[in-house]
N, C-alpha and C positions, 0 to 999 in steps of 0.2 A: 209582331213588333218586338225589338230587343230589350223592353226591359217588362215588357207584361213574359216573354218568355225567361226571361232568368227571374222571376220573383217579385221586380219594385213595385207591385201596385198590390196595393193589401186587399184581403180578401172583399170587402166592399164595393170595390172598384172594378167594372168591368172591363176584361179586355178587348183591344183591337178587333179580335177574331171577330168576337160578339156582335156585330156592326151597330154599336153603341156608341156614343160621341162620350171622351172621358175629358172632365174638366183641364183647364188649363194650369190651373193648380194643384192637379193630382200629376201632369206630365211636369210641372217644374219639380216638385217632392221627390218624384222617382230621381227624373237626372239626380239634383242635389243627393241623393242615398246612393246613387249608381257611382259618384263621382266625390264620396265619402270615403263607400266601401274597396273602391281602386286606388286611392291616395293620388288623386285629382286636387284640384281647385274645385271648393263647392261654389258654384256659381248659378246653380238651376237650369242653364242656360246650354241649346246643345250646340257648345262651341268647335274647334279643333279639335283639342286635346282631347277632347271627350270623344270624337266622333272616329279619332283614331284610332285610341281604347277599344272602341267597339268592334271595330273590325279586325282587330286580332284574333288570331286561330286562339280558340278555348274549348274547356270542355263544354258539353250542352247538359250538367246539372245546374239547376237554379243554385244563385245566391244565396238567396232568402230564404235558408232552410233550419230547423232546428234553432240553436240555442247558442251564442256565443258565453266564453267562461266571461267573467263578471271580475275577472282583475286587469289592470292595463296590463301586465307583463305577460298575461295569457290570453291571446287573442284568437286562437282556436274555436271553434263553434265544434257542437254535435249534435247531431243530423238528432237522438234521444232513444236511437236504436243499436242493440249490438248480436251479436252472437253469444250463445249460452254455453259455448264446447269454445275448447282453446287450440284444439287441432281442425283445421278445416281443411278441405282436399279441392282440388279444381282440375278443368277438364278445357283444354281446346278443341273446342268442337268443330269449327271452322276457320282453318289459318288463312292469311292475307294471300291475297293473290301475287304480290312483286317480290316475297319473303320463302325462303325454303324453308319448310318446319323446323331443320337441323340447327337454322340462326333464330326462327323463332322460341324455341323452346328454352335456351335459357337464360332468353331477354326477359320473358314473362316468370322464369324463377328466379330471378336477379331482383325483379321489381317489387316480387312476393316477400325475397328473403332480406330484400331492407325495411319492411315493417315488421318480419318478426324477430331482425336483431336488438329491435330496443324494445321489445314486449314480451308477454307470457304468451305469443301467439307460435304456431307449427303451421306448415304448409305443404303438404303433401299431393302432387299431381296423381291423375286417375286417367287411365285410357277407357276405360270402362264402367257401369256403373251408374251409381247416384253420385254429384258431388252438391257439394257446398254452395260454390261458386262455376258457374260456367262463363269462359270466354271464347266471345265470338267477332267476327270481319267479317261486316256487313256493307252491303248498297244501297241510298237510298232507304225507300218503305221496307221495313226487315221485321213487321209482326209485333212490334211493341207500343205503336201511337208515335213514335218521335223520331220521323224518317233523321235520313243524317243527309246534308248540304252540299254533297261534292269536296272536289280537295279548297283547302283550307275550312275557314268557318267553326264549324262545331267538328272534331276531333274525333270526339268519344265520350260516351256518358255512361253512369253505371248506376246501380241500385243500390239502395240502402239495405242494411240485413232485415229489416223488419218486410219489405218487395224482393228478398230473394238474393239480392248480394254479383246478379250476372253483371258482366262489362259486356260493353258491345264497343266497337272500331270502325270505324269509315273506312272502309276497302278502297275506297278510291284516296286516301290521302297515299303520297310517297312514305312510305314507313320505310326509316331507315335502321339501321345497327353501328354505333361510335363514328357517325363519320355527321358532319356540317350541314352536309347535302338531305333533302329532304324533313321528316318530320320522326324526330327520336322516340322510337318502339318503347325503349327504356324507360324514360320520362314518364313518357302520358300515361303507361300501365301502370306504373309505381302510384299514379295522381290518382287514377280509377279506382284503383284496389285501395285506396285510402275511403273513397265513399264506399264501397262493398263491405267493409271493416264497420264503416258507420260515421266518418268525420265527413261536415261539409264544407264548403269553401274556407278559406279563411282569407281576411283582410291583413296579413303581413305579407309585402309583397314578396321576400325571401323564402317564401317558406313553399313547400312542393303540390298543396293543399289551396293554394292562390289561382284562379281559375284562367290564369291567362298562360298560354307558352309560351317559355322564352327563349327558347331555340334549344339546341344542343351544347350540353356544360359536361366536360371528358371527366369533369373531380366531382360530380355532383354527388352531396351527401345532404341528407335529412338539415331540413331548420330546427331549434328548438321549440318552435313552435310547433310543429309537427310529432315530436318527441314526447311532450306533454300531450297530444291531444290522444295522441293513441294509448298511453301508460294512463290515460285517467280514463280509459276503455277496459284495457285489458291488462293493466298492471307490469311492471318492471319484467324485464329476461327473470329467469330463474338461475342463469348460470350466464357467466362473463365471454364472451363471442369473441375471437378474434376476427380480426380482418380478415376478408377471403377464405373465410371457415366455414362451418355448414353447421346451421342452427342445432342444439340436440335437438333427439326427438322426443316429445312425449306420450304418453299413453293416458288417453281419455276414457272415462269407465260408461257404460251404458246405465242411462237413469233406470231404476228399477221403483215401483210405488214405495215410498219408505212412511211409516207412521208418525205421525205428531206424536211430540207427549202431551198438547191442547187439544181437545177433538174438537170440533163444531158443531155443537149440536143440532143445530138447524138442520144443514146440511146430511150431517151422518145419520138421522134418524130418517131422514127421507132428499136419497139423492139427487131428486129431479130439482131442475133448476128453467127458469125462464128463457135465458140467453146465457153466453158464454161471450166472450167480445175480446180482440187482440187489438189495444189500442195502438195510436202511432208511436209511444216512447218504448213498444216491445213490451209492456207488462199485458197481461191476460188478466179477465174479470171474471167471476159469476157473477149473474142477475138473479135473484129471486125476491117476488114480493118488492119489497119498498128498500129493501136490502142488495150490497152487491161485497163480493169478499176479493181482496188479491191474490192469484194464485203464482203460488211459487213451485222448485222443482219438489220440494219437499211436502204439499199440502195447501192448507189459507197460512199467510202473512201472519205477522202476530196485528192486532189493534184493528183486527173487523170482526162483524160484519161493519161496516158504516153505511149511512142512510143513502138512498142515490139521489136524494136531492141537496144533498153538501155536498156532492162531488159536480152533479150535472144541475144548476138550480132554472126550474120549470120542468123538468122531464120525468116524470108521474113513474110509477110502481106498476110493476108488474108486467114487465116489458115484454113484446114477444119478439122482437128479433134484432141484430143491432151487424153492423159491420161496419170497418173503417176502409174507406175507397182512397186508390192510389195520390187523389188531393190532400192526405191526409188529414180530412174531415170524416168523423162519424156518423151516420146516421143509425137513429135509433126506431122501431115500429112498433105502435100500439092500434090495434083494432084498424083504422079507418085512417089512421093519421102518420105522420112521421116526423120526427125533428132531427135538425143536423147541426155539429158542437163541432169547434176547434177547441182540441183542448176542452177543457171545460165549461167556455164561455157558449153560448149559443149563438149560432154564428148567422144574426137574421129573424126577422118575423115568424114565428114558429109557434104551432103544429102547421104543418101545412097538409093536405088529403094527399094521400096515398096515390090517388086516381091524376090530380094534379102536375105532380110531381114526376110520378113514376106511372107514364101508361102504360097500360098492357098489365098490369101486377094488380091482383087482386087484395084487397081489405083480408083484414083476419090473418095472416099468412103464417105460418108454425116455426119458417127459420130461413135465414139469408146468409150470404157470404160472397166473398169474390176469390176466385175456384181459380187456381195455381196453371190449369193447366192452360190458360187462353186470357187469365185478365177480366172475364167477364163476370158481372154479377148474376148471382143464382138464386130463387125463390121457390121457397116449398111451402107448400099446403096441401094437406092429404094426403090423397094418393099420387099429386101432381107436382113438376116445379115447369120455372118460367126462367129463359135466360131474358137478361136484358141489357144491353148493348148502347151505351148512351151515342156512340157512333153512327147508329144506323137511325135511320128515320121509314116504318117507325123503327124504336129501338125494342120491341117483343114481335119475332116474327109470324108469321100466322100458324109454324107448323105448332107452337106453343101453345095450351103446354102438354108437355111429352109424360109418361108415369114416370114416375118413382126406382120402379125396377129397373130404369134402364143403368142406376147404379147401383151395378150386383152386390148385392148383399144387403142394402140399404133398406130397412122399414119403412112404410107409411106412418103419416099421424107424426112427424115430427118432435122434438122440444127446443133443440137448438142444432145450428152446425158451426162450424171454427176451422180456419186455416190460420193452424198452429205454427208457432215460429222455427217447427223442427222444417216447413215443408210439407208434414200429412194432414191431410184433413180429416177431422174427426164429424160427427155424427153422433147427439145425445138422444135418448128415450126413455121415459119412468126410471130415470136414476143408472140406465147402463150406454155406454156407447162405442162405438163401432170407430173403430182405425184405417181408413179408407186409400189405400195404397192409388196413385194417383198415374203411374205409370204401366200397373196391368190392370186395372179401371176397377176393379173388385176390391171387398173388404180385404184385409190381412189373413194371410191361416198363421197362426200362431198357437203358444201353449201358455200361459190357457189362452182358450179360445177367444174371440168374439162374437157377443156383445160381453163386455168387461164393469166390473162395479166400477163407475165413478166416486165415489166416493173412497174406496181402497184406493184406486188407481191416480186419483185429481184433487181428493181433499182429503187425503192424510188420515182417515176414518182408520178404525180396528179392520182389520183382517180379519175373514170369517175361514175355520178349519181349512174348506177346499181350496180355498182361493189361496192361503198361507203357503200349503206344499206345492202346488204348481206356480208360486210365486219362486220359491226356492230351486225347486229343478229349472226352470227357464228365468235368467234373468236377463236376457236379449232378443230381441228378435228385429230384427235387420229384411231390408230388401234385398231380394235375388237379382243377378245380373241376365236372367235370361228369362225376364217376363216380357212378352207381347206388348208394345206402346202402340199398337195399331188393330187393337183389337173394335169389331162392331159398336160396342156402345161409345167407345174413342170418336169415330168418324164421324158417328149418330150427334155428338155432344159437343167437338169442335169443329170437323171439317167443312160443316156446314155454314160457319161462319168463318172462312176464308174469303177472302177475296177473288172474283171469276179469274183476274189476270197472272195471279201469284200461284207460284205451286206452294200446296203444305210445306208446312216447315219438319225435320226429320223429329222432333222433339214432340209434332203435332198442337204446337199453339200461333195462338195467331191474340195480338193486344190491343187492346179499347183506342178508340179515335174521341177526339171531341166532335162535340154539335154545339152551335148556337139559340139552340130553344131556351126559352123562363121558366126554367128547373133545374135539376141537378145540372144538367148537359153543361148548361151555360158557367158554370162555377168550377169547372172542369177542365176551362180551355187552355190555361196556362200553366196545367200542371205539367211538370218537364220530367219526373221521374217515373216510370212505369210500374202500375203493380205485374208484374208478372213473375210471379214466386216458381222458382225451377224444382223439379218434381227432386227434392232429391233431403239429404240426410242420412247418413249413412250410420249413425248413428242415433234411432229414435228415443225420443224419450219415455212412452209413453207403449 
């Protein structure tokens, strides 16, 4: 249904899919909100005007996302995620079928370089490589949960930076170049690449950020409202752009672990931690004990530890695992149990069993996450993990579960794991952790090595002798362009959850489906953004 799929029915409310009957006062609320946020007549009522709204070509990100600014003259929303590097690079991976790349290519740097003439943003293409942002034109079911509609309808949707920041395209739409006819390449990449940036819709209907198309405009230049949404992202140009000029470039430094002058002592005297967790606004947590700290590029935030039950209130101390799924809710595990938070609030009747909720996943489990390279959520305990697949029924299939080793480099005995906002997954144990490069399926080689101090490397701790001089000789280390993305434990760990009819995808993922089960599945169905974070950063932090 078109307004459980863009957003209007609040997390309470079950969707369509669900084959739940939704009060009649929850579909009058939505219209009324649907016919609010389009500058309709609110009338509840699904009239004409509204019913024409609806069937205009849009994009398929929800509405109802993030956070609108809080003055009438700024009516911009953000999504509450961004990018932490100000040069980001991108990659077409797969051009439009009806389009030569020669007119493709710099339609999509046209669209690029109108967001980073009014920001402190760069944007540099890559034919090869990690990038930032990957664009693709697709058919139909294309590996991420949210097939696309045929021509018209749903356009194109894309990712926020905290799921990765890729666009994806309707292959079957007419994608045109300045001309009336068909559907303007220009436009709707410029409107993508503003959620890949991290803005989401906005209710000014001028503004480029407004999720409806309005055909082909030969003058079309940025709203103010647009203007503001991204400089309260990513702050003002650095230097004054003319027309038809080419943004400077800038050069972006590779984070190196740099020392607080506060240490933590919790922390620094003993680096092991409970969980790690990357919430949906983009900040990163440690869990330990009854305590949890903000982590920044530089260390803990100033003004923690603070308790996690002023931040999360019911959700108990001493957590063992925690991840935020592409609905942008949390879920947190302790022992037998789990609870799941929007934001802060607890979203529902909580603790609920583990067994319940999540079958196939055993109680006690050491660390969770949902793993970059296919969307799917990942579960470790022991020597063991468990993928689990809220799409399939069941959703843990029986080869499950598989060891530990089958990602190289990776210990048993867990403490936490994290897919980090650089794109790599990390891997913590007794205070040290492992940099799990994602595209040749093994740890990192690097200098220094891995497994690395977290506490030098994540919370700002003193540097010990050894770690100080190989900190100084190497203060980058980067992926190679000629690692293996199809290597055994690869195929072992997604090809297996591909689809019989589908061939792999070249990138090797494939993205969560919904289910209508009474658990997670079902609170799942109307999310419209995909996690699937692309293997990439070419710049790591860490």
């Amino acid at each position: 249904m078109y307004l459980s799929q863009f957003g209007y029915f609040n997390s309470q409310a079950r969707s369509f899919n669900s084959g739940a009957m939704v009060s009649e006062d929850s579909i009058r609320k939505a219209i009324a909100e649907f016919q609010a946020f389009a500058g309709l007549d609110i009338t509840g009522e699904l009239d004409n005007e509204t019913k024409e709204t609806m069937s205009l070509p849009r994009c398929g990100v929800k509405d109802k996302v993030g956070y609108a600014s809080d003055t009438r003259s700024k009516r911009y929303a953000l999504q509450g995620s961004r990018w932490r590097v100000k040069e980001l690079s991108y990659r077409i991976s797969k051009y439009p079928s009806n389009l030569a790349a020669s007119k493709v290519d710099p339609e999509i740097e046209r669209a690029f370089k109108i967001w980073s003439d009014v920001s402190g943003l760069n944007f540099v293409k890559k034919d090869k490589g990690q990038v930032h942002i990957e664009v693709r034109f697709e058919k139909g079911e294309h590996g991420d949960g949210d097939p696309f509609d045929g021509p018209s309808g749903t356009l194109a949707h894309a990712f926020f930076p905290v799921y990765g920041g890729d666009a994806h395209f309707d292959d079957t739409e007419p994608w045109s170049v300045r001309s009336y006819r068909g559907t303007n390449l220009f436009q709707v990449a410029a409107h993508e690449f503003g959620h890949s940036l991290g803005l989401s819709h906005s209710d000014v209907k001028t503004a480029l950020m407004a999720p409806f198309y309005r055909g082909y405009e030969p003058y079309f230049q940025l709203d103010d409202d647009d203007i503001q949404g991204i400089q309260a992202l990513y702050g003002k140009p650095t230097a004054i752009v003319q027309p038809g000029s080419v943004a400077p470039t800038t050069t972006t430094s590779t984070r190196a672990p740099v020392v607080n002058t506060r240490q933590d002592d919790e922390l620094c005297n003993d680096g092991t931690v409970d969980t790690i967790l990357t919430s949906p606004d983009g900040n990163t947590y440690a869990f330990k004990g009854e305590h949890y700290w903000m982590l920044t590029d530089t260390g803990v935030a100033p003004g923690y530890p603070r308790l996690i039950s002023d931040n999360w209130p019911g959700l108990p101390a001493h957590i063992d695992a925690a991840f935020t799924y592409r609905n942008g809710k949390t879920y947190f595990f302790k022992d037998s149990e789990y609870w799941r938070y929007v934001g802060s609030n607890m979203d529902g009747d909580y603790p609920k069993r583990i067994s319940d909720g999540f079958n196939g996943i055993p109680d006690n489990i050491d660390a969770a996450l949902v793993w970059s390279g296919n969307g799917k959520i990942y579960f470790y305990k022991g020597s063991k993990f468990w993928r689990y697949d809220p799409s399939q029924k069941p959703p843990v299939k029986s080869v499950y579960p598989k060891p530990i080793s089958n990602w190289e480099g990776i210990p048993d005995n867990l403490d936490s794991a994290v897919q980090y906002t650089n794109g790599y997954t990390y891997f913590f144990k007794k205070g040290q952790y492992y940099r799990f490069n994602d595209r040749s399926f093994s740890v990192d080689a690097a200098v220094p090595p891995f497994p690395r101090s977290a506490g030098t490397w994540w919370f700002g701790c003193k540097d010990k002798p050894n770690e100080t001089a190989a900190r100084d000789s190497s203060r980058k280390s980067s992926l190679g362009d000629n690692n293996d993305p199809h290597k055994s434990d690869v195929d072992d760990l997604i090809l297996d959850a591909a689809d019989a009819n589908n061939q792999p995808h070249d990138e090797g993922r494939t993205g969560a489906r919904r289910s209508g089960s009474e658990s997670l599945t079902s609170n799942l169905s109307s999310a419209i953004t995909s996690l699937v974070l692309s293997r990439r950063s070419s710049s790591p932090y860490k």
